[in-house]
C-alpha positions as CSV (number, residue, x, y, z in Angstrom):
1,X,-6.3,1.3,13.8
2,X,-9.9,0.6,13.6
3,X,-9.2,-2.5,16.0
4,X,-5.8,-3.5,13.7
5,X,-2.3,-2.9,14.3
6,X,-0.5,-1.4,11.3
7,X,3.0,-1.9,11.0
8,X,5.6,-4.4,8.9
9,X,4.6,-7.0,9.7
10,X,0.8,-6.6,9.1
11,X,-1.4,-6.4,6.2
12,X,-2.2,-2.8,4.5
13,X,-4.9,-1.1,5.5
14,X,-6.8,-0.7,2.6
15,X,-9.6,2.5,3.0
16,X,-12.4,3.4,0.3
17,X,-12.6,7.3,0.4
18,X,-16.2,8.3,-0.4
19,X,-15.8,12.2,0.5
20,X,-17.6,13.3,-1.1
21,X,-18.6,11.3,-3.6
22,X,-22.4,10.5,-1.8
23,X,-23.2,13.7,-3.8
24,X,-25.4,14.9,-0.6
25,X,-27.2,11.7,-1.3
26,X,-28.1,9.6,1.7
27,X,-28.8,6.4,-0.4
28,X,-26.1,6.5,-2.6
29,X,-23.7,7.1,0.5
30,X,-25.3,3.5,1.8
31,X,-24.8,2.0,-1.4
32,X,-21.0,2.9,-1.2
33,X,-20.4,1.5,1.7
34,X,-21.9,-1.8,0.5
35,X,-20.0,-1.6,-2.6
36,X,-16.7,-0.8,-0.9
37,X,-16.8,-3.2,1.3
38,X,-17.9,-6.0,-1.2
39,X,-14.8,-5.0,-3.5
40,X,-12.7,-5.9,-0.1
41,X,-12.0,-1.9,1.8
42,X,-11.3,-2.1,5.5
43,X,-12.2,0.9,5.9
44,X,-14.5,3.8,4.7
45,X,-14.0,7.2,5.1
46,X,-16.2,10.4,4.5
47,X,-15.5,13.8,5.3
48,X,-17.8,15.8,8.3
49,X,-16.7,19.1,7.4
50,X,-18.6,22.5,8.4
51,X,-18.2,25.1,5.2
52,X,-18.2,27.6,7.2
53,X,-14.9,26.0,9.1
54,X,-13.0,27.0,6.1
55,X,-15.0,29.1,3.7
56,X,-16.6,32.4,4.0
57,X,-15.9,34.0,0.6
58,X,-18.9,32.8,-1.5
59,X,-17.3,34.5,-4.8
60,X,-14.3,31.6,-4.9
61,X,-14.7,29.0,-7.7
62,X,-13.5,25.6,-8.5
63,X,-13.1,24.1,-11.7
64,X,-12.9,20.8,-12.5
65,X,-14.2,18.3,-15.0
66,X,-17.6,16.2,-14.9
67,X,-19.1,13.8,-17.0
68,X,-16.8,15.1,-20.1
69,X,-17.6,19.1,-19.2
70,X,-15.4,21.4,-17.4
71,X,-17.0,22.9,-14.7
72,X,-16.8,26.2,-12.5
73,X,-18.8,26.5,-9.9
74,X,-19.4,28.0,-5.9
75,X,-17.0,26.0,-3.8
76,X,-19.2,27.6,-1.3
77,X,-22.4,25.9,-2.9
78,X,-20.5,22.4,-3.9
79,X,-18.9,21.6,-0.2
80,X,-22.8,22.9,1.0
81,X,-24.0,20.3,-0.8
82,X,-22.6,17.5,0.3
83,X,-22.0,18.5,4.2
84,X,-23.1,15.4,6.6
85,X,-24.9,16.3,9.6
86,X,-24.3,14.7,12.7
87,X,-27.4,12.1,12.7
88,X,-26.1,11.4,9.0
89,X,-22.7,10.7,10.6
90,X,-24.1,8.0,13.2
91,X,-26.3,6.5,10.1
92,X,-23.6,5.9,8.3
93,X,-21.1,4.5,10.7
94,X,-24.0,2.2,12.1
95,X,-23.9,0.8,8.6
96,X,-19.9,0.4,8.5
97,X,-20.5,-1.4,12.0
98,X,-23.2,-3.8,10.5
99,X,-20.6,-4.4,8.1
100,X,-17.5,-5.3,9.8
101,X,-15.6,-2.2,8.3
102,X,-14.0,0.5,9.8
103,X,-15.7,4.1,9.6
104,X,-13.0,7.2,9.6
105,X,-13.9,10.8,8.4
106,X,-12.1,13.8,8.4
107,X,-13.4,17.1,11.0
108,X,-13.0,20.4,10.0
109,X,-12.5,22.0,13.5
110,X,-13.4,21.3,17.1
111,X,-17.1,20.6,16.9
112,X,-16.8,18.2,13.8
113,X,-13.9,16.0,15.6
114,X,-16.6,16.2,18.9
115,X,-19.2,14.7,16.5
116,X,-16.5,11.7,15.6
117,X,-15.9,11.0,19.2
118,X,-19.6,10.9,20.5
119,X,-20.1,8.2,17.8
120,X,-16.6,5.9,19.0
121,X,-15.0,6.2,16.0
122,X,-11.5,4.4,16.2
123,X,-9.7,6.0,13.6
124,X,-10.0,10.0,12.9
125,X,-7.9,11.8,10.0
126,X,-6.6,14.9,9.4
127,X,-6.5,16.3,5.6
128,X,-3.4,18.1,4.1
129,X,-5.5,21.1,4.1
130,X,-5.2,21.4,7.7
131,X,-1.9,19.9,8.6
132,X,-1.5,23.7,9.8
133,X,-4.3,23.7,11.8
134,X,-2.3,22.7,14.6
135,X,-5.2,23.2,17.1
136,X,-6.9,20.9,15.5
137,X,-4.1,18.3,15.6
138,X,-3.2,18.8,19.4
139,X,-7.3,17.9,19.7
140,X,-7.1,14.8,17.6
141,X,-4.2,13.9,19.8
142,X,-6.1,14.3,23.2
143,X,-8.7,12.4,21.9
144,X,-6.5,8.9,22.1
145,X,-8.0,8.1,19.0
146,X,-5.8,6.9,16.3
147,X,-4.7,9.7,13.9
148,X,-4.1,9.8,10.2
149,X,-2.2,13.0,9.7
150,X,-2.0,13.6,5.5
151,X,1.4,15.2,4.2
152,X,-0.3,16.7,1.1
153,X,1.3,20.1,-0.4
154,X,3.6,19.9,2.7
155,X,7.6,21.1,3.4
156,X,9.3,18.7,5.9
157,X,9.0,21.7,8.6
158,X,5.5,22.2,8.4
159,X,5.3,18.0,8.7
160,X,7.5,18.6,11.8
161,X,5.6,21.2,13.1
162,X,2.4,19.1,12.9
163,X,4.0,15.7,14.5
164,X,5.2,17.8,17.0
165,X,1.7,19.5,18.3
166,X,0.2,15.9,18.3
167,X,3.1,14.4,19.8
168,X,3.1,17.5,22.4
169,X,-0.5,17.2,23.0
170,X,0.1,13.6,24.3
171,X,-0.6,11.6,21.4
172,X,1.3,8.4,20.1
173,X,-1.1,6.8,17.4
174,X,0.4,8.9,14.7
175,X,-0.1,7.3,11.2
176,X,2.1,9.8,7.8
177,X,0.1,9.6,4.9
178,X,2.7,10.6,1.9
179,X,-0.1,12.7,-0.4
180,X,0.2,14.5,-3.6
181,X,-2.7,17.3,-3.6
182,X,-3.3,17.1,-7.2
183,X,-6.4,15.6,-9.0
184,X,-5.3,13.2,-10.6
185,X,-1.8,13.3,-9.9
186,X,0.3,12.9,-12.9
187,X,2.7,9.9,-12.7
188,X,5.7,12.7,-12.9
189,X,4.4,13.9,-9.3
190,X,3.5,10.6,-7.6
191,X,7.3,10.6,-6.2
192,X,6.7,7.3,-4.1
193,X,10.2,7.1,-2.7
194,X,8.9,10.2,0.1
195,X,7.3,6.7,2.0
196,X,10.5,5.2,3.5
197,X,11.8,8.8,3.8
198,X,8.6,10.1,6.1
199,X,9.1,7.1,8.0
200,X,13.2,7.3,8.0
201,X,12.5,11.6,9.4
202,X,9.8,10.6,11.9
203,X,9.8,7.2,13.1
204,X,6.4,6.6,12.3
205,X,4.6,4.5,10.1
206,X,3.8,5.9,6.6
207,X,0.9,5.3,4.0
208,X,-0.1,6.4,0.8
209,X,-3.1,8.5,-0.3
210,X,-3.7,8.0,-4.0
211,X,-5.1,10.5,-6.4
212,X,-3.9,9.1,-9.4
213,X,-5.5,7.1,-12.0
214,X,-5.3,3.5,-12.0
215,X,-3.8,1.0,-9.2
216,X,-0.1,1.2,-9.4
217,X,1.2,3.7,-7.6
218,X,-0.9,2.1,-4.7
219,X,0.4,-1.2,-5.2
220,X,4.1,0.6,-5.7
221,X,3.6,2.4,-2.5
222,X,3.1,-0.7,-0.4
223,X,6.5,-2.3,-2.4
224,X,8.0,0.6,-0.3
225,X,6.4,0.2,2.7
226,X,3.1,1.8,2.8
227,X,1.2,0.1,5.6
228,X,-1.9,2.1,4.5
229,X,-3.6,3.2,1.3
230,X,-6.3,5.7,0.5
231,X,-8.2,5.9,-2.8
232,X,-11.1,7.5,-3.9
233,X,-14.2,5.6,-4.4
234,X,-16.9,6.3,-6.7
235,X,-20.3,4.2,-7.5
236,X,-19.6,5.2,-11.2
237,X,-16.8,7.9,-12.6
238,X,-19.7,9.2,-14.6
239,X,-21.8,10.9,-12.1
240,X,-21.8,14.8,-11.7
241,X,-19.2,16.2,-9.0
242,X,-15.5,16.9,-8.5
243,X,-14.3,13.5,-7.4
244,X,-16.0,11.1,-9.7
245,X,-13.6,11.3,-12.6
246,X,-10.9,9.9,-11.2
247,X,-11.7,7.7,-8.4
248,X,-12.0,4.1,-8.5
249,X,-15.5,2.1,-9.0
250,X,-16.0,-0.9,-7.4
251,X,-14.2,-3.0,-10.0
252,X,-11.4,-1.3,-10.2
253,X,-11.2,-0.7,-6.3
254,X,-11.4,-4.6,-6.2
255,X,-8.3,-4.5,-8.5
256,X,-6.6,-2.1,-6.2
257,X,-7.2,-4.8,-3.5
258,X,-5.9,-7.9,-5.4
259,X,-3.0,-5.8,-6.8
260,X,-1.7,-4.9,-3.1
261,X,-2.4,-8.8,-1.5
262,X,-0.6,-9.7,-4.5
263,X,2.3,-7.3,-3.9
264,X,2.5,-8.1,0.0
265,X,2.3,-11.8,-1.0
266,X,5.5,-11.5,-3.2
267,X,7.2,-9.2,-1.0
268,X,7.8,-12.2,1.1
269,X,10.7,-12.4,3.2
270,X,14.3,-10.2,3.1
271,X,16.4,-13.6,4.2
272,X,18.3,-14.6,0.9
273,X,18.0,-18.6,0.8
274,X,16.1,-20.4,-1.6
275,X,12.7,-21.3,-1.3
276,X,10.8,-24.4,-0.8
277,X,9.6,-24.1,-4.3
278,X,13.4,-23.8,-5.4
279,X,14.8,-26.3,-3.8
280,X,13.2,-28.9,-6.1
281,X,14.4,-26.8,-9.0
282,X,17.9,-26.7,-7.2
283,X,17.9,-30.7,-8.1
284,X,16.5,-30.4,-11.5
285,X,18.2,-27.0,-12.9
286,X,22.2,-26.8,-11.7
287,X,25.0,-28.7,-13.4
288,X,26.9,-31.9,-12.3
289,X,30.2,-32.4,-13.1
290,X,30.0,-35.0,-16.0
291,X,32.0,-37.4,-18.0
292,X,32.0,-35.8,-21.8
293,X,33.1,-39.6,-22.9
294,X,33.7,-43.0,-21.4
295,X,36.0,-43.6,-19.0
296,X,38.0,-46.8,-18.0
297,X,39.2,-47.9,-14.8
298,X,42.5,-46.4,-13.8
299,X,42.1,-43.5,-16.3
300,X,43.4,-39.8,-14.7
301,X,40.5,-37.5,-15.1
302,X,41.6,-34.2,-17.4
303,X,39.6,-30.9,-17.5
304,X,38.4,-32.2,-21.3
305,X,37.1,-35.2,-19.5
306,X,34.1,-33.0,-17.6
307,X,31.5,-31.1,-18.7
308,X,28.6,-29.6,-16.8
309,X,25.1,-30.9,-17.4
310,X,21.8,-31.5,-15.8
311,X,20.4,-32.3,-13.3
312,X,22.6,-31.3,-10.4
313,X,22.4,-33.9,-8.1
314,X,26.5,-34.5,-8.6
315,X,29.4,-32.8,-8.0
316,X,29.1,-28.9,-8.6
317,X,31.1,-27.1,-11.0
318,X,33.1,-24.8,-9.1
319,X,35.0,-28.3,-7.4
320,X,35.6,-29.6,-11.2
321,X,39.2,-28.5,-10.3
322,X,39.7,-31.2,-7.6
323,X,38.6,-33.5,-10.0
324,X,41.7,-33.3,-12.4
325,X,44.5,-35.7,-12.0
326,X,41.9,-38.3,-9.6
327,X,41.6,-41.9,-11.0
328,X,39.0,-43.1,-11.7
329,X,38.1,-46.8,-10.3
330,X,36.2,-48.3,-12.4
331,X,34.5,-48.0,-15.9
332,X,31.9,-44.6,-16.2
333,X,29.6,-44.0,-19.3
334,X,30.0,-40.7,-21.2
335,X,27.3,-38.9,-19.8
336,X,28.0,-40.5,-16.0
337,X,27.9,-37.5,-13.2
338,X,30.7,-37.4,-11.1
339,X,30.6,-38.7,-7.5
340,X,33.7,-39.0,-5.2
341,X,32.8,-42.4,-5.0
342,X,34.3,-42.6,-8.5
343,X,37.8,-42.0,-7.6
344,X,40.9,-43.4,-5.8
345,X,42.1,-41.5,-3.1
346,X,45.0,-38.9,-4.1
């Protein structure tokens, strides 16, 4: 997606979610590309949405808390706000180009998702607000474009409902997003074991889109096999709006990103053998067989003749038993590890 394959054997994709977050701010949305980018995203992502798409009751309110205050205001007038027009759209992704990082938003309806093709975007999502917007879906699909299809507030039949209109519709670049729809989300509703289990129902890959606070449900996520995570990105958690309490700023987005390379990096490999690293350690930490006192020549070894020390470059403990009633041919030093060259054949 955006020009990667995602799978196993790949790295996470790793997306800064602005939304909203520019404020309706032109300037601020450039700055948070930069920033995003700089802190390691591969991707970006802002949201194109028309209000009117989704809203037409002007008396509905949202609360939320900003800059210490709880707030309760329009939804109609805060999603106004901080609508992107189209030229807005093709500024911004013009910047993500110049950047070498992918630009992905999420439509509203059929017109927004038009604006995302004109531009050649190559990577389109759809929110968990409208995984029932199954039009919408089946148009995403047609598009050929890589989808991100978020599972947020979902029941596994409305999941299967949506894969199927995308998949009916002819699309096969079908990316889960396991999502809690809860901001933050409290550690008690993360439940990060849904990411093998999306992938197990659907045969798709899975990622994670974070709203917690912090980085380690991310970096949990892609322990389980999240080949994509989303978090919120913010130029500072202290500026007014919805979003900006608990997204990450660029320092802690730059955690997010060590945190996962970390976690794929020690993920490693499933094959149980030791490592390159351990087989040094193999040498200097196992026990040898060893003499607990001088020996003579022609003395019969007995099981208080061994005990089992470092380094374990003799023999190993588990054949001590073959050792008992040998003969040993010449004179050994208490301390001596065992080799078969010390013994007369039975």
């Amino acid at each position: 997606m955006g020009g990667r394959r995602l799978g196993d054997d790949t790295p996470c994709f790793i997306a800064a979610e602005i939304g909203i977050n520019h404020n309706g701010d032109m300037k601020i949305a450039h700055q948070a590309i930069d920033a995003a980018v700089d802190a390691g995203a591969d991707g970006v992502k802002f949201q194109n949405y028309v209000t009117e798409d989704f809203l037409s009751d002007k008396s509905l309110t949202y609360r939320y808390i900003s800059q210490g205050r709880e707030i309760v205001e329009s939804q109609y007038e805060m999603f106004k706000r901080c609508e992107l027009s189209s030229m807005q759209l093709a500024e911004l992704k013009a910047h993500c180009d110049e950047r070498g990082v992918t630009f992905f938003s999420t439509p509203t309806g059929i017109s927004s998702l038009r604006d995302l093709l004109e531009l050649g975007v190559s990577l389109i999502k759809n929110g968990s607000d409208f995984l029932t917007h199954l039009d919408l879906i089946r148009e995403m699909a047609r598009s050929e474009v890589p989808t991100v299809l978020s599972t947020g507030m979902a029941t596994v039949a409305e999941i299967d409902d949506a894969v199927g209109a995308y998949r009916s519709a002819g699309g096969d670049a079908l990316l889960l997003l396991h999502c809690t729809s809860s901001y933050p989300t409290p550690p008690e509703d993360i439940n990060l074991r849904r990411v093998p289990t999306l992938s197990q129902l659907f045969g798709l890959p899975v990622g994670f889109s974070d709203h917690t606070e912090g980085t380690v449900a991310a970096a949990g996520a892609v322990a389980l096999g999240a080949c994509f995570v989303e978090k919120h990105f913010t130029l500072n958690k202290h500026m007014p709006g919805p979003d900006h309490r608990f997204s990450t700023d660029p320092e802690e987005f730059g955690f997010l990103v060590r945190d996962i390379r970390n976690i794929e990096s020690a993920l490693g490999s499933s094959i149980v053998a030791p490592t390159k690293a351990e087989m040094m350690s193999r040498h200097d930490f196992r026990l040898s067989c060893t003499a607990s006192r001088a020996m003579r020549l022609g003395e019969i070894v007995e099981r208080n003749s061994m005990v089992f020390h470092r380094p374990g470059s003799g023999i190993p403990p588990k054949l001590s038993e073959a050792l008992v009633g040998l003969t040993v041919k010449r004179d050994v030093p208490a301390g001596h590890r065992f080799s078969w060259e010390d013994f007369h054949e039975r």
